[in-house]
NUKEGU-955964 format. One line per field, with one value per residue (C-alpha): residue number from 1; x, z, y. Coordinates in steps of 0.2 Angstrom, whole numbers, m for minus. Layout:
// NUKEGU-955964
num = (NUM; ...) $
x = (X; ...) $
z = (Z; ...) $
y = (Y; ...) $
//
This chain:
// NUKEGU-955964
num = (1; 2; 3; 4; 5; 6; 7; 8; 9; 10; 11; 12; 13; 14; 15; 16; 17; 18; 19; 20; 21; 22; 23; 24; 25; 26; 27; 28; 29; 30; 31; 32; 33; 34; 35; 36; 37; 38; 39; 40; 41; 42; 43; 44; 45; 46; 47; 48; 49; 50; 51; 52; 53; 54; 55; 56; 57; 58; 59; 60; 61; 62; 63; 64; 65; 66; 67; 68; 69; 70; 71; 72; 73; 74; 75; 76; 77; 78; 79; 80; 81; 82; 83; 84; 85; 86; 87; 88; 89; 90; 91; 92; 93; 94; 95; 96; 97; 98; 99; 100; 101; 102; 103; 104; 105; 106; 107; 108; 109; 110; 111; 112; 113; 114) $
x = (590; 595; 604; 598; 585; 584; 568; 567; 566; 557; 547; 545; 530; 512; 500; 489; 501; 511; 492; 493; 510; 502; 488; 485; 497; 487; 478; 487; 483; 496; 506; 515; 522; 530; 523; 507; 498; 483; 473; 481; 498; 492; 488; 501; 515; 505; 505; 523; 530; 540; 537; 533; 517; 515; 494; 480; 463; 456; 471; 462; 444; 446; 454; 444; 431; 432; 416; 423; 437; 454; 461; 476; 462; 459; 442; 439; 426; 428; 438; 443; 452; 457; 466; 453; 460; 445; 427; 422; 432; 447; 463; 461; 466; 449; 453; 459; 462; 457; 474; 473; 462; 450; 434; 418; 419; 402; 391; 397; 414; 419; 435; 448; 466; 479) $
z = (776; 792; 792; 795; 806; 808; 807; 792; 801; 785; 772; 755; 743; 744; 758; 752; 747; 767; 770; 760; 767; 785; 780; 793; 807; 824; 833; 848; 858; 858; 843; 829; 820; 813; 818; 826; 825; 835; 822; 823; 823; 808; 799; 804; 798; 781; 781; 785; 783; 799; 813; 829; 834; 822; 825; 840; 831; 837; 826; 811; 820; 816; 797; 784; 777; 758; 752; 735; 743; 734; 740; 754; 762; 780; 784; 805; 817; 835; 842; 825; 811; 794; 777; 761; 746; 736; 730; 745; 757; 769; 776; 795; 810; 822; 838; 851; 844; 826; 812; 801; 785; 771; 778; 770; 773; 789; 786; 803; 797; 784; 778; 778; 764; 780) $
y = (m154; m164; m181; m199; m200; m181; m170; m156; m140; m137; m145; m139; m140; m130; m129; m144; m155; m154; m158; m175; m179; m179; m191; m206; m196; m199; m186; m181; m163; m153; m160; m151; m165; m176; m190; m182; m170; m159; m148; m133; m138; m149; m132; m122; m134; m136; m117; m114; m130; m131; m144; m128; m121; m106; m106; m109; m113; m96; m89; m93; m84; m67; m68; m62; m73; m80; m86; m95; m106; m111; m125; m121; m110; m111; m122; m115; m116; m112; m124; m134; m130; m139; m139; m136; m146; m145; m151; m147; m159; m155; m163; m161; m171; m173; m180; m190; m211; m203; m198; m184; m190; m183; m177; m166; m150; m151; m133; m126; m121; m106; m104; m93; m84; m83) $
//
């Protein structure tokens, strides 16, 4: 996939771990990888596993609610959204002059089976 110094216009592997690969990326709006990422384009590439915007975070909004999450579910909240891994934390990337890291799930969010 790709040559030196070329981006994959895939990545292989499961939801979660794309979300692990994408740990300490910075925050930037508007990003879709690889080397930053906004929120949505953070879970749209661990989704799909291509670096293009595939999601908005109201994408996630109106997708059917699960009440026992799984990890690779959606964790989403108007205007936010994230990766759940488990135990009840996430893999998200929260704003401007932050990167994408490990975070408690906050009560404001539900989550999400895209």
């Amino acid at each position: 996939s790709g040559g030196s110094g070329s981006t994959p216009s895939y990545v292989a592997g499961s939801t979660v771990s794309r979300a692990y690969q994408c740990l300490d990326k910075p925050y930037k709006s508007g990003a879709v990888g690889p080397d930053a990422f906004d929120c949505s384009g953070l879970v749209g590439f661990c989704l799909t596993g291509q670096y293009k915007r595939s999601y908005v975070s109201g994408s996630f909004l109106g997708m059917p609610r699960v009440e026992n999450p799984q990890p690779g579910d959606i964790c989403v909240k108007p205007g936010h959204v994230g990766v759940y891994i488990g135990g009840g934390r996430m893999i998200h990337a929260p704003r401007t002059g932050d990167v994408v890291k490990v975070a408690t799930v906050p009560d404001s969010m539900w989550y999400v089976r895209p």
